[in-house]
N, C-alpha and C positions, 0 to 999 in steps of 0.2 A: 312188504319186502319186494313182491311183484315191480309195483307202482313204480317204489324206486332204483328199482334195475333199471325199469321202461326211461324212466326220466333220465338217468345217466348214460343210459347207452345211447339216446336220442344225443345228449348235449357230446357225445363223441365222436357220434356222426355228423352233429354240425360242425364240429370243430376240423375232422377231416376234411368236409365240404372249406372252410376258410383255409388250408391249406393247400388245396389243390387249386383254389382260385389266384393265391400267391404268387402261385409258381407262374403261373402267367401275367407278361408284362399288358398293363392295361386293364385288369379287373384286380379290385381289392376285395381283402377276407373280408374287410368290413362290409364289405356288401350284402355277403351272406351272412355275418351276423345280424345284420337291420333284414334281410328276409327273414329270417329264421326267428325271430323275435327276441335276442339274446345279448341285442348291442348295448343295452342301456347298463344291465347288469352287470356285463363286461364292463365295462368303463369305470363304472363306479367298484367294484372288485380291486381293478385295478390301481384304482385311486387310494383305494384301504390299503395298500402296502405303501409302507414309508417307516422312520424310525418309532412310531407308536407300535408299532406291529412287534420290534423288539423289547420295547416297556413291558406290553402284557405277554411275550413270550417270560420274561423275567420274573414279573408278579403274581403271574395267573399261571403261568405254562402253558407246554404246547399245545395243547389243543384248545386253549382258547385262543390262543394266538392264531391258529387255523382258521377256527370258524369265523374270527376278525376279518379276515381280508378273505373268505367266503371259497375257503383251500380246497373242498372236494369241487364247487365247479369249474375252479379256475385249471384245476387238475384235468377235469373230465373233457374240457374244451381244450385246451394245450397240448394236453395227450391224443386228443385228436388229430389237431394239427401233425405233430409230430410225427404219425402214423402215415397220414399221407404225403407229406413230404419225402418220406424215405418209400413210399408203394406205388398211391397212386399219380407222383409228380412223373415220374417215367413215362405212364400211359399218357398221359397229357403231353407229355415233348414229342412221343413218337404221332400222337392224331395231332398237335399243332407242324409240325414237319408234314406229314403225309397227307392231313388233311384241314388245311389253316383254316380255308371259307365256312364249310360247317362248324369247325368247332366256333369261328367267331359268328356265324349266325345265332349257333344256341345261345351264347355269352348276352346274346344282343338280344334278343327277345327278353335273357333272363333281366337285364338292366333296366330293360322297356317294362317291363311289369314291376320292378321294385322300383319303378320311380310312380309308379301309378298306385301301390303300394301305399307308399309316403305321403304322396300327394291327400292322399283321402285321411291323413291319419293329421292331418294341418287343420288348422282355422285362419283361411285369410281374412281376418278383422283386419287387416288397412295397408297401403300400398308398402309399408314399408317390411313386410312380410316377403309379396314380390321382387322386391330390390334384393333379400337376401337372397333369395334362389334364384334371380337372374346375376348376381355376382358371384356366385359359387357356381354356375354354370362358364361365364367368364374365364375364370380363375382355372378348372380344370381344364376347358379350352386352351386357356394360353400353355398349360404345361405340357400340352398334349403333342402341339404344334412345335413347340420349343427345338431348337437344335442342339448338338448333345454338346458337352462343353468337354472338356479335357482336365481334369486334375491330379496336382502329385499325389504317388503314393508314399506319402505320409500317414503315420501311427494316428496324429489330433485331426489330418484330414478324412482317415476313416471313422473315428469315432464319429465326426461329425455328420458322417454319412448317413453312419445307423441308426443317430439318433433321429435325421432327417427321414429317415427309409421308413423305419418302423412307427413312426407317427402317422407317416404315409398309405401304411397299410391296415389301421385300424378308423380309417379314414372311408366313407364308402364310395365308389366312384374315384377316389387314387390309390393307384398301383404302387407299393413298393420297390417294384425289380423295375419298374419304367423310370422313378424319380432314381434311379442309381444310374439307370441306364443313361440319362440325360444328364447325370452330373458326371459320367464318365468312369465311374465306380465301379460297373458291374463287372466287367472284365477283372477290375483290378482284384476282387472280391474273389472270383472265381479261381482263378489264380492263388489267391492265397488258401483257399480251401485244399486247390491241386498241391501244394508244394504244403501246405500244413503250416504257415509262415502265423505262429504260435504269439509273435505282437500283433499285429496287423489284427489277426481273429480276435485276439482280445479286447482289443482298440475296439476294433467294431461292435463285439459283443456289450463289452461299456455302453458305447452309446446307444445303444438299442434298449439297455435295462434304465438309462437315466431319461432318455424320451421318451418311453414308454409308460414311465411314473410321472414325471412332470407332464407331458400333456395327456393322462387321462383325468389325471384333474379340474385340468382345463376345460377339458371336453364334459367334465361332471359339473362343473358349477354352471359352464355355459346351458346343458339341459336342465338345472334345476332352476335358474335363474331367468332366460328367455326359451323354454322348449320350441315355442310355435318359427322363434327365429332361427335357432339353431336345425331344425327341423328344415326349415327351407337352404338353410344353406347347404347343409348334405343332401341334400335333392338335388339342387343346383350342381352339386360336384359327379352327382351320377349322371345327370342329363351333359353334362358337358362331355362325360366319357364315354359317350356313346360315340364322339367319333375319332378316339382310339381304336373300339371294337368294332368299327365297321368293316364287315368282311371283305369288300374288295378294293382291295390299295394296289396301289403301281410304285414299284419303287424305285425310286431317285438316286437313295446312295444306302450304302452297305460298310458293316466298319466288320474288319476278319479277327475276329479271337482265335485265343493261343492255340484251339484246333484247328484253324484251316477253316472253321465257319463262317458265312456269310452271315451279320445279323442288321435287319435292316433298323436305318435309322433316319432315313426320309423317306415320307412315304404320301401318296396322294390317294386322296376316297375318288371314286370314280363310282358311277353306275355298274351294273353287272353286264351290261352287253357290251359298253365300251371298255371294262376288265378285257373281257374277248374278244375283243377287236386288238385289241393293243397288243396284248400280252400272248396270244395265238393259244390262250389254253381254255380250257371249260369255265364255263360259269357256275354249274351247279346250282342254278337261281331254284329250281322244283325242290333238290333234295334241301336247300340252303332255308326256304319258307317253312319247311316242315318243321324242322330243326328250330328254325328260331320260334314257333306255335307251341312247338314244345318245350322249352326252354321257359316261354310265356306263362304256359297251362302245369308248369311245376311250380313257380312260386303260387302259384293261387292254392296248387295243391299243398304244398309246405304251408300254407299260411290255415289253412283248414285245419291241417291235422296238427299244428300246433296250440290254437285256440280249443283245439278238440281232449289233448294230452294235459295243456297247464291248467284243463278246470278241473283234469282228474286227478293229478298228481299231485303230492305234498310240497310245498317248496323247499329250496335246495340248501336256503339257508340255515 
């Protein structure tokens, strides 16, 4: 009973960890579920909901129909999320406001070790291995860079959002709130949260439950079918997002949401002394290295203590 306390409470804290990572434009939860060693599971979890789920809800009942689509940990990781979205997403907006450079140092060390991560968990048996992690590095490069575009708000153009969002964020190395933010969405989103505007949320809410099914599928045949390829391609999408996270940008241009907020949406990497040359403010480069070593020296640690927990624990299925 111990055991599986340990084990569910573990996959709640990871699941907080993926939501707190969300909330920031530029690093996805998928990230931390491929740190955390829990992405594959998820996917395929995922994948088991669909109309079979309601056949053996019907034949079998509910709780086969549960343990079908793998209910307590999809529960224990969601419930996760959930928790810090509504807790620790605060603390995150007040240290990325107060404190950008560090929090995106840590962020950056943390991406720098789960690409180093990945990397060891590959077989480069032949160039075309390489091609997929240097296209997937590509690929989130160009999103990165992308300039943000403007779209109506329309009911079918939100769904399409969320189905585009939330694909995005079980993705490692792409951002959900960045791919809205560059489709011009986030605002619009935000907005309709503030005002409660009851289509709009549904709209999006829709496409976020039908992209979210449809491509965990995708993402499950893709691992069951080429792993070694599929594997290099989400490397390639995290090594590309490194320079999202890079802590010191200058920024170009700025778009104002419905508070009165600045939120930047062209931005240049710069070195950190030319940060301080330009910009007249600190660098932070001392506290900024610590930060990202540690950031570094936590997935190592996460990855220790979960090889350490899934040999003691019963599995969840």
């Amino acid at each position: 009973m111990t055991k599986l306390f340990k084990h569910y409470f573990l996959l709640v804290v990871r699941g907080m960890a993926m939501g707190a990572a969300d909330v920031v434009p530029g690093v996805s939860g998928g990230t931390i579920a491929f740190i955390s060693g829990i992405y594959e599971e998820l996917i395929n979890s995922l994948k088991s909901i669909g109309p079979k789920t309601v056949l053996i809800w019907k034949n079998q009942g509910l709780k086969a129909a549960w343990r079908s689509i793998n209910g307590n940990f999809l529960l224990a990781v969601f419930g996760g999320v959930l928790i810090s979205l509504f807790s620790l997403s605060k603390l995150i907006d007040v240290a990325l406001h107060q404190y950008p450079i560090l929090v995106w140092a840590f962020f950056w060390g943390l991406v720098v070790a789960s690409v180093w991560h990945l990397v060891r968990q590959i077989k480069f048996e032949n160039l075309t291995i390489w091609a997929w992690m240097a296209f997937g590095a590509f690929v989130a490069l160009g999103i990165s860079i992308a300039k943000p575009v403007a779209l109506p708000a329309y009911w079918w153009v939100l769904m399409l959002g969320g189905a585009v969002a939330i694909c995005a964020m079980i993705l490692p190395g792409i951002s959900g709130s960045f791919i809205l933010l560059l489709l011009g969405l986030y605002p619009i989103f935000i907005d309709a949260l503030a005002t409660f505007n009851i289509v709009l949320l549904a709209s999006f809410g829709a496409g976020c439950v039908i992209g979210l099914i449809c491509f965990s599928r995708l993402l499950s045949w893709l691992l069951a079918r080429y792993h070694y390829q599929t594997l290099a391609l989400l490397t390639g999408f995290l090594i590309g997002s490194l320079n999202v996270i890079w802590p010191w940008k200058l920024v170009h241009e700025v778009r104002v949401d419905r508070h009165g907020d600045a939120i930047p949406v062209v931005q240049e990497n710069v070195l950190p002394n030319v940060y301080a040359e330009v910009s007249g403010q600190a660098s932070y480069l001392t506290e900024a290295l610590i930060l990202a070593f540690f950031g570094f020296a936590l997935v190592l640690f996460i990855e220790f203590f979960y090889k350490k927990w899934s040999s003691a624990t019963p599995n969840s299925h």
